[in-house]
NUGUKOL-683760 format. One record per atom (N, C-alpha, C, O): residue in three letters; x, y, z. Coordinates in steps of 0.05 Angstrom, whole numbers. Layout:
NUGUKOL-683760
<pt rest="ala" u="X" v="Y" w="Z"/>
...
This chain:
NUGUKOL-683760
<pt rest="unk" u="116" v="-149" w="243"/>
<pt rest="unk" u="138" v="-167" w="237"/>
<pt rest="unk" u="128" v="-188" w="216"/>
<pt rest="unk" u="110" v="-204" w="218"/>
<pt rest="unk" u="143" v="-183" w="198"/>
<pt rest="unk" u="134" v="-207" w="175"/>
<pt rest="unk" u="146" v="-244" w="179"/>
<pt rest="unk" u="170" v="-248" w="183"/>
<pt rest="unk" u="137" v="-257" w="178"/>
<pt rest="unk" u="150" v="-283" w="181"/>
<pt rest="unk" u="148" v="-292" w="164"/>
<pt rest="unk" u="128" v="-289" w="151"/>
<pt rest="unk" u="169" v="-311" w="153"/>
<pt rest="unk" u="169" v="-331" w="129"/>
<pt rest="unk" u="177" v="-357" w="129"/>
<pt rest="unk" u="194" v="-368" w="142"/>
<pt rest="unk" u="162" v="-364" w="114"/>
<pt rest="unk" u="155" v="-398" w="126"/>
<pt rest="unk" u="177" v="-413" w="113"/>
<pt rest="unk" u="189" v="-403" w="94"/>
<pt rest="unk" u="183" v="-435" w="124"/>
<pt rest="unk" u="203" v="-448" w="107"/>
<pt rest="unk" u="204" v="-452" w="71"/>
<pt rest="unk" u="222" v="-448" w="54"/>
<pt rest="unk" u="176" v="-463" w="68"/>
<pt rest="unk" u="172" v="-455" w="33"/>
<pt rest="unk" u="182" v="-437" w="21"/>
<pt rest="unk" u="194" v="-441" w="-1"/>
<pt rest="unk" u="179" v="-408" w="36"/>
<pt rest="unk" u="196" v="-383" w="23"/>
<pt rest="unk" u="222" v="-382" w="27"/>
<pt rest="unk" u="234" v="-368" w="11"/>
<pt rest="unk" u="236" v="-393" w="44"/>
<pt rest="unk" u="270" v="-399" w="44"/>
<pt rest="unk" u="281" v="-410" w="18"/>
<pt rest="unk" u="298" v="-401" w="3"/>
<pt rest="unk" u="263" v="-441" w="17"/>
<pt rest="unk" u="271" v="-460" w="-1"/>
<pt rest="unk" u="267" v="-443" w="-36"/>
<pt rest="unk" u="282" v="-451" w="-53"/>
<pt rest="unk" u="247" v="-420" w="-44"/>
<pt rest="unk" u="239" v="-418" w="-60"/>
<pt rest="unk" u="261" v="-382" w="-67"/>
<pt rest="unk" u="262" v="-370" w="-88"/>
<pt rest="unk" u="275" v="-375" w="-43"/>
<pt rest="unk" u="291" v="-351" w="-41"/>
<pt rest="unk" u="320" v="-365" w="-61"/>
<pt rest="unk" u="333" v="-355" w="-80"/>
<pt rest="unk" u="321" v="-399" w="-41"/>
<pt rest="unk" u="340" v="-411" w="-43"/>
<pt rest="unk" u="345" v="-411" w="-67"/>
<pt rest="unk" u="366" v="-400" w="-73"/>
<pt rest="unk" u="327" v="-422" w="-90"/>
<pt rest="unk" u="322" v="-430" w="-117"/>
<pt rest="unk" u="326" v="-408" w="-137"/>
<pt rest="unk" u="341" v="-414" w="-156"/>
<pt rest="unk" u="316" v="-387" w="-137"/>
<pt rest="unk" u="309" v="-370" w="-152"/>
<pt rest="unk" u="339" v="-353" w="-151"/>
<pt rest="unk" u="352" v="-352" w="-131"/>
<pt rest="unk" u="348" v="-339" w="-181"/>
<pt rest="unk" u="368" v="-334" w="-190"/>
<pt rest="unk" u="365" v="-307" w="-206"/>
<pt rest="unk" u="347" v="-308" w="-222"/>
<pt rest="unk" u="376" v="-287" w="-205"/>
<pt rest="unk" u="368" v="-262" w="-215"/>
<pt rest="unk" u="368" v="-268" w="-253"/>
<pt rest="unk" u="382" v="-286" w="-262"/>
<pt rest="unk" u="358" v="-258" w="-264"/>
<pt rest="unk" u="338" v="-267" w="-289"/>
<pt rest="unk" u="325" v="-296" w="-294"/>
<pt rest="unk" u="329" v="-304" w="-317"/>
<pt rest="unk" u="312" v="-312" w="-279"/>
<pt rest="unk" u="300" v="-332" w="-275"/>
<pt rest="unk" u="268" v="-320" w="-294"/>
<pt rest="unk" u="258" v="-297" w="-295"/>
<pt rest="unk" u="261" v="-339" w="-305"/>
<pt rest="unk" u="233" v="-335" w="-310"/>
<pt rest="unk" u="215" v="-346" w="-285"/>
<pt rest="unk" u="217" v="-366" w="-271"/>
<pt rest="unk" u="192" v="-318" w="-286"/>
<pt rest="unk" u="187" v="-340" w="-253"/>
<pt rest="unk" u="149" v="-326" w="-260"/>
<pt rest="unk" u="147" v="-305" w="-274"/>
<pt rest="unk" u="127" v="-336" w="-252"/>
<pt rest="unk" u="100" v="-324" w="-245"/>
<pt rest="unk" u="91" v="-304" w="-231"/>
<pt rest="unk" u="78" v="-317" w="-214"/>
<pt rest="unk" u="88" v="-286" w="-227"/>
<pt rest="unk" u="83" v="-264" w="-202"/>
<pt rest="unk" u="51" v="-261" w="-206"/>
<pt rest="unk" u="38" v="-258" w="-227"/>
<pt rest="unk" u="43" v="-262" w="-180"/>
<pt rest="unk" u="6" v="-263" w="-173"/>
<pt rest="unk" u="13" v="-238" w="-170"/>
<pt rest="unk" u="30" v="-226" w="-156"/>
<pt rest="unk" u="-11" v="-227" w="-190"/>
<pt rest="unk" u="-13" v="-193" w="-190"/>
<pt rest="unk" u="-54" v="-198" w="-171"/>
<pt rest="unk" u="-75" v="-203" w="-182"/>
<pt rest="unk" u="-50" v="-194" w="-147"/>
<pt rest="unk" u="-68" v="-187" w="-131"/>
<pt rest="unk" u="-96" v="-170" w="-136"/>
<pt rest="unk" u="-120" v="-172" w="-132"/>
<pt rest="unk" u="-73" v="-150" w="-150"/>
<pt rest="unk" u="-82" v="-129" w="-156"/>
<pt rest="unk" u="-106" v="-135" w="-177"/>
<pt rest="unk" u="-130" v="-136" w="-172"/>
<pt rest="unk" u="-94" v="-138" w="-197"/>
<pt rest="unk" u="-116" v="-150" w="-216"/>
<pt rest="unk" u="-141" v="-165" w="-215"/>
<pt rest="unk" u="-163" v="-159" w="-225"/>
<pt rest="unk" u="-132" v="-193" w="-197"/>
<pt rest="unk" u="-153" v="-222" w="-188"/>
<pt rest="unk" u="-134" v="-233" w="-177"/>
<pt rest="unk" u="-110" v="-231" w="-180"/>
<pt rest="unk" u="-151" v="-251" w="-158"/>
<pt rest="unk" u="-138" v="-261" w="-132"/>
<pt rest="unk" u="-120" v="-285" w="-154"/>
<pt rest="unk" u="-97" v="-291" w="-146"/>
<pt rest="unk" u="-128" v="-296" w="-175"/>
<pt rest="unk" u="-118" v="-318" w="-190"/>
<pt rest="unk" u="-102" v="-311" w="-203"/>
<pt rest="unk" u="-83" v="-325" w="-208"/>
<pt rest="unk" u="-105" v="-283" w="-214"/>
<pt rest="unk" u="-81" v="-274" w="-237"/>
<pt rest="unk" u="-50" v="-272" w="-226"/>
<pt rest="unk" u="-39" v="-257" w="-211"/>
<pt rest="unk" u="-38" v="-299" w="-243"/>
<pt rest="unk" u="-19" v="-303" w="-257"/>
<pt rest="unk" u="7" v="-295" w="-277"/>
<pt rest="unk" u="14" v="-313" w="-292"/>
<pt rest="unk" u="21" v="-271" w="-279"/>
<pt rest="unk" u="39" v="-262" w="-297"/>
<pt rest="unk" u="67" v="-269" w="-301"/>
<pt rest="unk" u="82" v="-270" w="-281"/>
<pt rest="unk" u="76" v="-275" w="-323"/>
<pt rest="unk" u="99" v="-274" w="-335"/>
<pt rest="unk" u="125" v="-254" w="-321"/>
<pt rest="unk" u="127" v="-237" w="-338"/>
<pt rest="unk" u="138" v="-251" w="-308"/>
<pt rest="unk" u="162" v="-236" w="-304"/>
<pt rest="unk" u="184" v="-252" w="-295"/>
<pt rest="unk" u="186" v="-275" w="-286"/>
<pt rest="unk" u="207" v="-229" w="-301"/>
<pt rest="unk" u="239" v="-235" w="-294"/>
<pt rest="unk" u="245" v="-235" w="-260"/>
<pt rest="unk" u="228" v="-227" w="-246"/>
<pt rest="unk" u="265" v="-243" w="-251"/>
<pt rest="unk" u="268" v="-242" w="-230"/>
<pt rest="unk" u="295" v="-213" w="-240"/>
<pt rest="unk" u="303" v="-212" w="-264"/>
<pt rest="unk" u="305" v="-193" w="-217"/>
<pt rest="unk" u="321" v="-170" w="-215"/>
<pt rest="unk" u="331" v="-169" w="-198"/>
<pt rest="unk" u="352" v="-156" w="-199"/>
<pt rest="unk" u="322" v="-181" w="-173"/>
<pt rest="unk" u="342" v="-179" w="-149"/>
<pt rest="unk" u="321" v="-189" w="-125"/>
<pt rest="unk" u="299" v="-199" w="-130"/>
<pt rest="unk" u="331" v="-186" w="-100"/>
<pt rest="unk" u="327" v="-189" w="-84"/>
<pt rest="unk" u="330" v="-167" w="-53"/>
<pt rest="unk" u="349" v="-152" w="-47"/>
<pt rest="unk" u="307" v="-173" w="-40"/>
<pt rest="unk" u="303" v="-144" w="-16"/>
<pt rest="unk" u="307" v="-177" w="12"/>
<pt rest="unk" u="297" v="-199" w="7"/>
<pt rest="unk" u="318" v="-171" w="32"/>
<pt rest="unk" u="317" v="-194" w="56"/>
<pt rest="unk" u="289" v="-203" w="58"/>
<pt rest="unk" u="287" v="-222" w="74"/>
<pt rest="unk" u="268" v="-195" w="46"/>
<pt rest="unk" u="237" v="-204" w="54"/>
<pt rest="unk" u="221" v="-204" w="27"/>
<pt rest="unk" u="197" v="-210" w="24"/>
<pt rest="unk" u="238" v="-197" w="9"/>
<pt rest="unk" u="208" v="-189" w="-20"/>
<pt rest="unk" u="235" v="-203" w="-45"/>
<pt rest="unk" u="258" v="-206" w="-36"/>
<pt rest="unk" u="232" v="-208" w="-66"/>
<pt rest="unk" u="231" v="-219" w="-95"/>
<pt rest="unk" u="233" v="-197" w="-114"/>
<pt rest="unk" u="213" v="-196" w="-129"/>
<pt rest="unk" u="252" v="-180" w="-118"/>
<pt rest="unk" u="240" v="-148" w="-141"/>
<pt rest="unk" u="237" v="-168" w="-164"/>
<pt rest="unk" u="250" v="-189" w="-163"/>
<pt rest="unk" u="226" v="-165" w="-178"/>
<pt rest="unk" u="212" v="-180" w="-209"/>
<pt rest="unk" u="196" v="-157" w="-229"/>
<pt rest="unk" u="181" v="-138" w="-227"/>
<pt rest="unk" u="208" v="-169" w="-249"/>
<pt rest="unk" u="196" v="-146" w="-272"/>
<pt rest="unk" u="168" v="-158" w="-289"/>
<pt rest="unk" u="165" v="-180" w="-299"/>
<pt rest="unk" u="156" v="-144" w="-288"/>
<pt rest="unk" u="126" v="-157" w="-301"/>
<pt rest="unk" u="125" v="-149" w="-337"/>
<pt rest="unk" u="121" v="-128" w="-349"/>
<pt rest="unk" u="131" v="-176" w="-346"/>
<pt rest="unk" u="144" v="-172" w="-366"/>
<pt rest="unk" u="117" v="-170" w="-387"/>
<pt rest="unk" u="119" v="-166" w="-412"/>
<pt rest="unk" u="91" v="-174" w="-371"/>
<pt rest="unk" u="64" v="-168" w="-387"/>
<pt rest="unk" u="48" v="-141" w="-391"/>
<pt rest="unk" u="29" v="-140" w="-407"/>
<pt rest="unk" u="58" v="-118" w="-375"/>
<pt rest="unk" u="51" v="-99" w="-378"/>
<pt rest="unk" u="55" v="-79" w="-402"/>
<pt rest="unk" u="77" v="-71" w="-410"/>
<pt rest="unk" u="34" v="-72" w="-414"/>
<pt rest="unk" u="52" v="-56" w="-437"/>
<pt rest="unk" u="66" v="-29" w="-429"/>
<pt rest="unk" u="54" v="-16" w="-412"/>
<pt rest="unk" u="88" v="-20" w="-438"/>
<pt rest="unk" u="107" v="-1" w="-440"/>
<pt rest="unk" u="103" v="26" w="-453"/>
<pt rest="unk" u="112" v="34" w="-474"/>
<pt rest="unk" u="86" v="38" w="-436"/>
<pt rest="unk" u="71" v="68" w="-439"/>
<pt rest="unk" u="95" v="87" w="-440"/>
<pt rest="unk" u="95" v="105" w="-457"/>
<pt rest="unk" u="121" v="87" w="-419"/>
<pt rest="unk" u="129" v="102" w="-419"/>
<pt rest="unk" u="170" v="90" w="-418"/>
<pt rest="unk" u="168" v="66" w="-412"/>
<pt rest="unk" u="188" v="94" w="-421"/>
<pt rest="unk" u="214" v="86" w="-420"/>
<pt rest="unk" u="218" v="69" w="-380"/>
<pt rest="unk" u="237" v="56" w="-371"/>
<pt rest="unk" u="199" v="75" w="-371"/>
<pt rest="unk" u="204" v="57" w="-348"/>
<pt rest="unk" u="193" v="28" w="-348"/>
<pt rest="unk" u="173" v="20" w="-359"/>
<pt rest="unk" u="213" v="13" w="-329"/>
<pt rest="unk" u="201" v="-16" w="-336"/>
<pt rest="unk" u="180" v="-20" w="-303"/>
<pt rest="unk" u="175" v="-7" w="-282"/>
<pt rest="unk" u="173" v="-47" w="-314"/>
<pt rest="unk" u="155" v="-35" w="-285"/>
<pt rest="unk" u="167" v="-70" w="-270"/>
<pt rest="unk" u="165" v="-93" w="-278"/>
<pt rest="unk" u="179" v="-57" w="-243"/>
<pt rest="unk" u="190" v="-71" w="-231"/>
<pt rest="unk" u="174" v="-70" w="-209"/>
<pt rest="unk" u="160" v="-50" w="-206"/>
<pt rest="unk" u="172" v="-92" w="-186"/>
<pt rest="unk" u="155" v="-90" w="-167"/>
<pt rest="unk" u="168" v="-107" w="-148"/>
<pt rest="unk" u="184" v="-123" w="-157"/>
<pt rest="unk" u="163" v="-107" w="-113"/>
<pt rest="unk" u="182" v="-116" w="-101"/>
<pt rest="unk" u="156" v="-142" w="-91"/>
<pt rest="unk" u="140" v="-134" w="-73"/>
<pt rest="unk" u="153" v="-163" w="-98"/>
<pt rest="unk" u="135" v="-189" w="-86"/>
<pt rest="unk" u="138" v="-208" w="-55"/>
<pt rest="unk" u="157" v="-220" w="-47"/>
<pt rest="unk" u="116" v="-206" w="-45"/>
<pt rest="unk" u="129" v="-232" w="-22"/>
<pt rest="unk" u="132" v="-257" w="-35"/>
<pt rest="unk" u="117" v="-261" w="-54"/>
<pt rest="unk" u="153" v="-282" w="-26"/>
<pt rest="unk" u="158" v="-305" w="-42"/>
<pt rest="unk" u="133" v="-321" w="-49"/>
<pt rest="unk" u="131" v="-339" w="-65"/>
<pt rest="unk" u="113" v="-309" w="-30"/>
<pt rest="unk" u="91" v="-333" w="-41"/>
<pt rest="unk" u="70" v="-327" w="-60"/>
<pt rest="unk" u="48" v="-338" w="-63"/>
<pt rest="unk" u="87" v="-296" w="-76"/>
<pt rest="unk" u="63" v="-286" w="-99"/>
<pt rest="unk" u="89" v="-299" w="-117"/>
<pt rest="unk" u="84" v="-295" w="-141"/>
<pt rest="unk" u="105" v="-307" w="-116"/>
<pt rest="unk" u="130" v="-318" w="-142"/>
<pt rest="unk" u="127" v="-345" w="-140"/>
<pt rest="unk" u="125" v="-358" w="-120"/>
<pt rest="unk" u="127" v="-354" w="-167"/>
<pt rest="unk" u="135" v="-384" w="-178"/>
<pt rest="unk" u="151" v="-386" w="-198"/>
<pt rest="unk" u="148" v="-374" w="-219"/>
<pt rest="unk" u="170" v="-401" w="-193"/>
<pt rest="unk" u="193" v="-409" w="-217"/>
<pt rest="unk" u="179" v="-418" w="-244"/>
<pt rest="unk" u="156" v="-423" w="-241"/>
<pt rest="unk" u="185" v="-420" w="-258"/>
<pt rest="unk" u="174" v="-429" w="-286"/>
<pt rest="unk" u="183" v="-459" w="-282"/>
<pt rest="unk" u="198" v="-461" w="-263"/>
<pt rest="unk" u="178" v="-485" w="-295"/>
<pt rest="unk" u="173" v="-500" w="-308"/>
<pt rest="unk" u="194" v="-505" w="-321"/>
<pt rest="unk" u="205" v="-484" w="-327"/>
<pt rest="unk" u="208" v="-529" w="-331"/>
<pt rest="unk" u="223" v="-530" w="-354"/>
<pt rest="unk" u="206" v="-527" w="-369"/>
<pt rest="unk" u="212" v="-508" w="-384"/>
<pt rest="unk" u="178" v="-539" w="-377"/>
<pt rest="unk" u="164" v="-546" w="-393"/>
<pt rest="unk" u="161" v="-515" w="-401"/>
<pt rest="unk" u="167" v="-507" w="-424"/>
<pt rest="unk" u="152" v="-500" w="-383"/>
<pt rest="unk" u="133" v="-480" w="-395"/>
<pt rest="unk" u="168" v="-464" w="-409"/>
<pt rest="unk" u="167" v="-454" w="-431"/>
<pt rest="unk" u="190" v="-466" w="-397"/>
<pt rest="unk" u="209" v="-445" w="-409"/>
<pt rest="unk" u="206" v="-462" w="-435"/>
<pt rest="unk" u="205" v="-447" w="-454"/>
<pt rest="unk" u="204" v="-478" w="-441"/>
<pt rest="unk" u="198" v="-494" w="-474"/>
<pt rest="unk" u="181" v="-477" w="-489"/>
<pt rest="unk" u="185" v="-460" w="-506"/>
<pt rest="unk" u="163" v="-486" w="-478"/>
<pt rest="unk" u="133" v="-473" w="-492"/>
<pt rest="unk" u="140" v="-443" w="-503"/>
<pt rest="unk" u="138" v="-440" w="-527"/>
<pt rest="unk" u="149" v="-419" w="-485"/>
<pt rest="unk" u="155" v="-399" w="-485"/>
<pt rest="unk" u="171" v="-392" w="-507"/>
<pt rest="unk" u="166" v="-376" w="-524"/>
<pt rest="unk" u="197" v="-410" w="-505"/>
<pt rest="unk" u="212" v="-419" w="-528"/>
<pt rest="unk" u="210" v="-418" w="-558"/>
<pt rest="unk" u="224" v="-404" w="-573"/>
<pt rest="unk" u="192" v="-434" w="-566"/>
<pt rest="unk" u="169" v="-441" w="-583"/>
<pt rest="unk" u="156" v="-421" w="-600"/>
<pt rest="unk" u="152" v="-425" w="-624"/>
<pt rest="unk" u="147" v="-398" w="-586"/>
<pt rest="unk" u="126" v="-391" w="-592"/>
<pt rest="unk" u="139" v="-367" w="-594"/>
<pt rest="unk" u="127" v="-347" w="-600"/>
């Protein structure tokens, strides 16, 4: 049984399907950090597209996250992003 803490309510609450948001790729390093979209939502997981992967083949690479590998972006950083 998975449980989720109130943080992950408030952070389910927030988040909006194409949101820019951070996804901790595990997989990689416990610190690594990525760029993706938010796509929907599962009752327990975040689907998000990892918008840093390069595109080997016509599929996008979507992945289903628990809320506490997702962070919303920043006004600041959607600036920066902006920018550049």
């Amino acid at each position: 049984m998975t449980v989720i803490s109130c943080f992950d309510i408030n952070l389910l609450n927030m988040l909006k399907i194409n949101d820019l948001v951070w996804i901790k790729q595990s997989d990689v390093d416990a610190y690594c950090w990525v760029l993706g979209k938010v796509v929907g939502f599962t009752p327990k997981r975040i689907k998000c597209e990892n918008l840093t992967r390069d595109y080997y083949k016509d599929d996008s690479f979507i992945g289903n996250y628990k809320p506490s590998s997702v962070k919303k972006l920043t006004e600041e950083e959607k600036k920066e992003r902006v920018k550049t």
